[in-house]
VOMINU-535722 format. One record per residue (C-alpha): residue in one letter; y, z, x. Coordinates in nm, 3 decimals, always signed. Each point is the difference from the previous one (the first is absolute). Layout:
N
<r><residu>A</residu><yy>Y</yy><zz>Z</zz><xx>X</xx></r>
...
//
This chain:
103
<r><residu>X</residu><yy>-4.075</yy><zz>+5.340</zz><xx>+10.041</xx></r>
<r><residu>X</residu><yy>-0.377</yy><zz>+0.066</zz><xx>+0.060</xx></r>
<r><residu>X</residu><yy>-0.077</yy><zz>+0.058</zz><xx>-0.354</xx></r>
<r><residu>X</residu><yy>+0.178</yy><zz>-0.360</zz><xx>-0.071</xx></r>
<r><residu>X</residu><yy>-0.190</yy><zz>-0.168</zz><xx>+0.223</xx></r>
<r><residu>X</residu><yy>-0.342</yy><zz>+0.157</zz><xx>-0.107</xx></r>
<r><residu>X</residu><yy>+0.078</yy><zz>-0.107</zz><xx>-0.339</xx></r>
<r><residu>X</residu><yy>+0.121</yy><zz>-0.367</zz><xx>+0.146</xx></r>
<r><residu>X</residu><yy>-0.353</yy><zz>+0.012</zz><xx>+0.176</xx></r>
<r><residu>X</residu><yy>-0.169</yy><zz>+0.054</zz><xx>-0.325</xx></r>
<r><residu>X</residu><yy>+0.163</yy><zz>-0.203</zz><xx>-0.229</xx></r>
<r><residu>X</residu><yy>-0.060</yy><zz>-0.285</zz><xx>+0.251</xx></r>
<r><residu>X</residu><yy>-0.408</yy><zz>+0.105</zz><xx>+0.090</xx></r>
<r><residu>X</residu><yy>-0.030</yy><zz>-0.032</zz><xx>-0.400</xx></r>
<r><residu>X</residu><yy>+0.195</yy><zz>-0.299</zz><xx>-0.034</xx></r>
<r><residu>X</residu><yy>-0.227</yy><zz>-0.185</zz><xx>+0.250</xx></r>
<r><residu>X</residu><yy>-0.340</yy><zz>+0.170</zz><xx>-0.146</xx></r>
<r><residu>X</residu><yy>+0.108</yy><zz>-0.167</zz><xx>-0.367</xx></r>
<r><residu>X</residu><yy>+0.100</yy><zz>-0.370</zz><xx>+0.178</xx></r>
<r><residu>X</residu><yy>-0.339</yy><zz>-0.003</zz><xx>+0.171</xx></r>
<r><residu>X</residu><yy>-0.209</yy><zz>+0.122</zz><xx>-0.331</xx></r>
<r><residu>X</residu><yy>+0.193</yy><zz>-0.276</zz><xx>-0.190</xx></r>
<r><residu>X</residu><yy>-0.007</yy><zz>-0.224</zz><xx>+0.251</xx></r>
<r><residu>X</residu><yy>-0.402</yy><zz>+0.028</zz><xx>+0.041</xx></r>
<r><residu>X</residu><yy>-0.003</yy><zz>-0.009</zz><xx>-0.380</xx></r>
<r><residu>X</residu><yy>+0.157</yy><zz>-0.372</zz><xx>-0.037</xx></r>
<r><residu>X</residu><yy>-0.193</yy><zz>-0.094</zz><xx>+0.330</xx></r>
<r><residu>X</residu><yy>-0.312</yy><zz>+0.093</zz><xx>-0.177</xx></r>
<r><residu>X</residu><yy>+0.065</yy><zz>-0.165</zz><xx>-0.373</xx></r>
<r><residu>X</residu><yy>+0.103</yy><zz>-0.346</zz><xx>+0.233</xx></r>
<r><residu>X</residu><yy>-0.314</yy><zz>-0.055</zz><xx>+0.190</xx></r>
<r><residu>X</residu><yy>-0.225</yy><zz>-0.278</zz><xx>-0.051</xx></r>
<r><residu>X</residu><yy>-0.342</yy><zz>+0.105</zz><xx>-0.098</xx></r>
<r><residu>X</residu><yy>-0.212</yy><zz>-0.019</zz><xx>+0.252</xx></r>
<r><residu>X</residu><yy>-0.420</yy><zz>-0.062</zz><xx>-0.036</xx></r>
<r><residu>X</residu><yy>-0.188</yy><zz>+0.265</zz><xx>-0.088</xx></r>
<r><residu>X</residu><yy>+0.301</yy><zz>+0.183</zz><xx>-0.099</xx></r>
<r><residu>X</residu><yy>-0.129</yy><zz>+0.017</zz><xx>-0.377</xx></r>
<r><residu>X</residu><yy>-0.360</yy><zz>+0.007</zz><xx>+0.074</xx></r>
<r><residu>X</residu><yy>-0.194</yy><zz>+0.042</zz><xx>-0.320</xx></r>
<r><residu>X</residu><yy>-0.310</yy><zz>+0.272</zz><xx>-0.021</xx></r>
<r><residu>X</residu><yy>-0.344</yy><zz>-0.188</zz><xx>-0.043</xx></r>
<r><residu>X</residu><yy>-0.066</yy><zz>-0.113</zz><xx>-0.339</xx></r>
<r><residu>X</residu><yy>-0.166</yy><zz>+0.231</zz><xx>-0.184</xx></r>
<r><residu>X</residu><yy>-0.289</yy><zz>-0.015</zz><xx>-0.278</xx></r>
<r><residu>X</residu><yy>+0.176</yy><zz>+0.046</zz><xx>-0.325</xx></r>
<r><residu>X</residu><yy>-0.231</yy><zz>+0.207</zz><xx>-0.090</xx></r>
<r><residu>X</residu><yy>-0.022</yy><zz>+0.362</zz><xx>+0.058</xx></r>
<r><residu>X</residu><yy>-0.293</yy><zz>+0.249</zz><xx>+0.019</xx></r>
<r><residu>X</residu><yy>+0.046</yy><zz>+0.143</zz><xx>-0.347</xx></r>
<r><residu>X</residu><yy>-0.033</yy><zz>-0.338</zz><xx>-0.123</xx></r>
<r><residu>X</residu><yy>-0.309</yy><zz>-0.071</zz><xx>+0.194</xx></r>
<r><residu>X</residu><yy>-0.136</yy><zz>+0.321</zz><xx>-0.168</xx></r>
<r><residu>X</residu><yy>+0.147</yy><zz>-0.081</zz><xx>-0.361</xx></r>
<r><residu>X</residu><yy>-0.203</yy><zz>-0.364</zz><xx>+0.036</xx></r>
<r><residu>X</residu><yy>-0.308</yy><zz>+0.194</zz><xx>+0.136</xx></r>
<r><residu>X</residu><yy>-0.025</yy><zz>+0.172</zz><xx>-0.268</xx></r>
<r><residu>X</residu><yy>+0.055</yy><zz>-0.231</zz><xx>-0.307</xx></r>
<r><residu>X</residu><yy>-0.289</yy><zz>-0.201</zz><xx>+0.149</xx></r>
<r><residu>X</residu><yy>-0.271</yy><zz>+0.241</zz><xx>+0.040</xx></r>
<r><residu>X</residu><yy>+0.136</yy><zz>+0.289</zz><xx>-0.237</xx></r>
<r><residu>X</residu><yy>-0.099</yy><zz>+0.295</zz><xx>+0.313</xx></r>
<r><residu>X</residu><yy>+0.199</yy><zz>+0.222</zz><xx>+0.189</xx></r>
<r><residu>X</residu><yy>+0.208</yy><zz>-0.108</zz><xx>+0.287</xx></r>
<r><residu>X</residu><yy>-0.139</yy><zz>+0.171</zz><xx>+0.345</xx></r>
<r><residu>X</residu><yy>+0.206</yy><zz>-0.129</zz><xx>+0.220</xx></r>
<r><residu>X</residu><yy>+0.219</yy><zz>-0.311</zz><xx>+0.107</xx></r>
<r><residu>X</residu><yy>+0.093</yy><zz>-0.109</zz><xx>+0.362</xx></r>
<r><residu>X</residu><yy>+0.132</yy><zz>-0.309</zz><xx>+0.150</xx></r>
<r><residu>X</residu><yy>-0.234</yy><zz>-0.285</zz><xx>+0.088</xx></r>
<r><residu>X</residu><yy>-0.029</yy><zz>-0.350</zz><xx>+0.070</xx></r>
<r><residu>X</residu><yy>-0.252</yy><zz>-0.260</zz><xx>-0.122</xx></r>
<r><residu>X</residu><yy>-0.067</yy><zz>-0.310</zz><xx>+0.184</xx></r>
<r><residu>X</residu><yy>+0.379</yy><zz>+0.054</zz><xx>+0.159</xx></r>
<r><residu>X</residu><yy>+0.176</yy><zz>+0.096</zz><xx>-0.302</xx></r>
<r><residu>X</residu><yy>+0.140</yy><zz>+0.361</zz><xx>-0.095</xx></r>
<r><residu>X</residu><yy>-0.076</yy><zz>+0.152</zz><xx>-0.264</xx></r>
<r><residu>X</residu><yy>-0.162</yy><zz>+0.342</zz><xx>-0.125</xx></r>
<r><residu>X</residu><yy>-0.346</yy><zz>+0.095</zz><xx>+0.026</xx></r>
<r><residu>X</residu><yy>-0.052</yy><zz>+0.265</zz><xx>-0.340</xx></r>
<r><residu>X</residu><yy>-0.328</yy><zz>+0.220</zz><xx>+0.008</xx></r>
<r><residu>X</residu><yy>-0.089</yy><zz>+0.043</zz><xx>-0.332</xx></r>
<r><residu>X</residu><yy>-0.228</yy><zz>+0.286</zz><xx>-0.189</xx></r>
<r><residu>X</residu><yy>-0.138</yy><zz>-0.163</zz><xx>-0.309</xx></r>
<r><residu>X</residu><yy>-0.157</yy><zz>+0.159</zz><xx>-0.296</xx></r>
<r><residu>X</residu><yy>-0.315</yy><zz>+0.016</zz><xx>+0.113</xx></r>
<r><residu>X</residu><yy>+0.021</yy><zz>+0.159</zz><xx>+0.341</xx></r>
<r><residu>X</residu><yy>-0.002</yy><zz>-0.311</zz><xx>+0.208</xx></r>
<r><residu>X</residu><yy>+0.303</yy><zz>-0.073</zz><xx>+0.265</xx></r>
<r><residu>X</residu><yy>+0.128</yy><zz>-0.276</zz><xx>+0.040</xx></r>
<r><residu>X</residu><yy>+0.262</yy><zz>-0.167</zz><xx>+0.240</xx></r>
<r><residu>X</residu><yy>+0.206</yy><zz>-0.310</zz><xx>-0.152</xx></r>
<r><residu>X</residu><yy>+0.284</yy><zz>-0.201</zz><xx>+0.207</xx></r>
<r><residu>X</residu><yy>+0.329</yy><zz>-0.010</zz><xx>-0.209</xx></r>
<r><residu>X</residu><yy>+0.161</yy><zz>-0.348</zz><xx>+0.095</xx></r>
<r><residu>X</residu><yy>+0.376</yy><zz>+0.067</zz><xx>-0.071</xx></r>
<r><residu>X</residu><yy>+0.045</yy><zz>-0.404</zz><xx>+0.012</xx></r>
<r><residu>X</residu><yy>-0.140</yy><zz>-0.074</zz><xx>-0.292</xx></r>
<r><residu>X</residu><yy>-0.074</yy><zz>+0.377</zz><xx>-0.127</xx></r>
<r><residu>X</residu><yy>-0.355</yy><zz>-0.005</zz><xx>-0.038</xx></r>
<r><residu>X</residu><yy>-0.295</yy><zz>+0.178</zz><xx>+0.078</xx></r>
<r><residu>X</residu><yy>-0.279</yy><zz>-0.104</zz><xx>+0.227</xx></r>
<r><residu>X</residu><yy>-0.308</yy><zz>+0.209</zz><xx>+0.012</xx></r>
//
């Protein structure tokens, strides 16, 4: 009799567990969305870095130094430090906008 009603116990405790998980399931897929339920990430340059560098070089022909995020006159973009052929550094804004390259 006690094993019976153990087994009653547990057929009934699982039972209830699926119900709810279904239950919560179709709840879920049925509610309205609310806002800021899909909140989009901030729009992003569509440029990258590696571009930034690519477009560095191709318009002074030197070696990439280093790129980090920057803004000019409230826009991001990339500032690139260049090393050009003849020693000198130089530090050019990539504007990923209109991909071009402001000394």
């Amino acid at each position: 009799m006690f094993n019976r009603l153990q087994r009653v116990w547990r057929v009934t405790a699982v039972a209830l567990a699926t119900l709810l998980a279904v239950a919560g399931a179709q709840a879920q897929s049925w509610r309205q969305p609310q806002e800021g339920d899909y909140a989009r990430p901030p729009p992003r340059p569509f440029a990258d870095p590696d571009r930034a560098a690519r477009a560095a070089r191709e318009a002074t022909g030197g070696r990439v130094l280093g790129v980090q995020g920057a803004e000019q006159d409230g826009q991001p973009g990339y500032r690139v430090r260049i090393l050009e052929q003849n020693g000198r550094v130089r530090s050019l804004h990539f504007d990923p906008a209109s991909g071009k390259m402001q000394d």
